[in-house]
C-alpha positions in Angstrom: -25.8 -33.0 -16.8 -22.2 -31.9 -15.3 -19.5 -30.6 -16.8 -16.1 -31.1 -15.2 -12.7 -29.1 -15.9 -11.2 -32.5 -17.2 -13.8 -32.5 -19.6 -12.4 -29.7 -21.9 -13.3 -25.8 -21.9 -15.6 -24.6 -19.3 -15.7 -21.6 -20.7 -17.0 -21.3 -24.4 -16.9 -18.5 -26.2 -18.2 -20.6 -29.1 -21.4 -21.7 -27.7 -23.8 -18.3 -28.5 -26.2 -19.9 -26.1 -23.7 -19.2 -23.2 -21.5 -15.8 -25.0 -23.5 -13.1 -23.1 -23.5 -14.8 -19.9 -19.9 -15.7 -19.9 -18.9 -12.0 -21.2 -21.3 -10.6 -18.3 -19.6 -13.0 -15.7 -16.2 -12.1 -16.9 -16.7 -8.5 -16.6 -17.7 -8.2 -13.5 -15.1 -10.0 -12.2 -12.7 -8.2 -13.7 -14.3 -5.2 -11.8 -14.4 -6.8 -9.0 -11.1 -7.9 -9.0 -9.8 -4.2 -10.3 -11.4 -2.6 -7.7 -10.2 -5.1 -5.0 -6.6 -4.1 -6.5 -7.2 -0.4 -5.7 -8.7 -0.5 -2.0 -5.8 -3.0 -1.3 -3.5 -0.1 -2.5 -5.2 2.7 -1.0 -4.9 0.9 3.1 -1.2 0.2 1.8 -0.7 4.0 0.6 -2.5 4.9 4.1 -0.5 3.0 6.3 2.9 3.8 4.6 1.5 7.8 5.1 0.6 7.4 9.2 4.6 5.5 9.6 6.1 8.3 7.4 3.9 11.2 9.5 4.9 8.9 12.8 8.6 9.4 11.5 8.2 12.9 11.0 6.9 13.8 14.6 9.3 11.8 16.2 11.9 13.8 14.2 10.6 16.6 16.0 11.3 16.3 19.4 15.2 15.6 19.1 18.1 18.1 18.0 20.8 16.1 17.6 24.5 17.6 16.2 24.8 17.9 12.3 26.9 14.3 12.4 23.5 12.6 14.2 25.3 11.3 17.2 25.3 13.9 19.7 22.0 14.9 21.2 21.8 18.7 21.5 18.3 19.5 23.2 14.6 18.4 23.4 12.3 20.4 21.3 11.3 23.7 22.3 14.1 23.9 24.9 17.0 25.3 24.8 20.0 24.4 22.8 23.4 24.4 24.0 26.1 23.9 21.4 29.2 22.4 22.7 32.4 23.7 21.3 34.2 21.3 18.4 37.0 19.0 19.6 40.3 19.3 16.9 
């Protein structure tokens, strides 16, 4: 005996025969599914974290002027401030 999607619900809460099987089957993927959800966030919260601590290091190595367009000195060298054009 088959029983196809064109042949109405699949899934029948109202056959008792079936309930705690299809309640078992439904919970567990919903589990599965939930915790699918959260290591899929976790690798995206990761890899935003490495690009933002990427960001951050980079930061470190240039001193640039207060405007951002004029480099000033590499890090731990030293700076020398040119004198402001009017």
């Amino acid at each position: 005996m088959q029983i196809n999607a064109d042949d109405g619900a699949v899934v029948d809460l109202s056959n008792k025969a079936r309930l705690g099987s299809t309640l078992k089957g439904a919970g567990a993927g919903a589990a599965i599914g939930g915790f699918a959800g959260y290591q899929g966030a976790q690798s995206d919260i990761e890899e935003r974290f490495v690009q933002a601590m990427r960001e951050y290091n980079a930061s470190l190595e240039n001193f640039y002027c207060g405007t951002g367009r004029k480099f000033l000195s590499f890090y731990n060298d030293e700076a020398i401030i040119p004198t402001m054009n009017e």
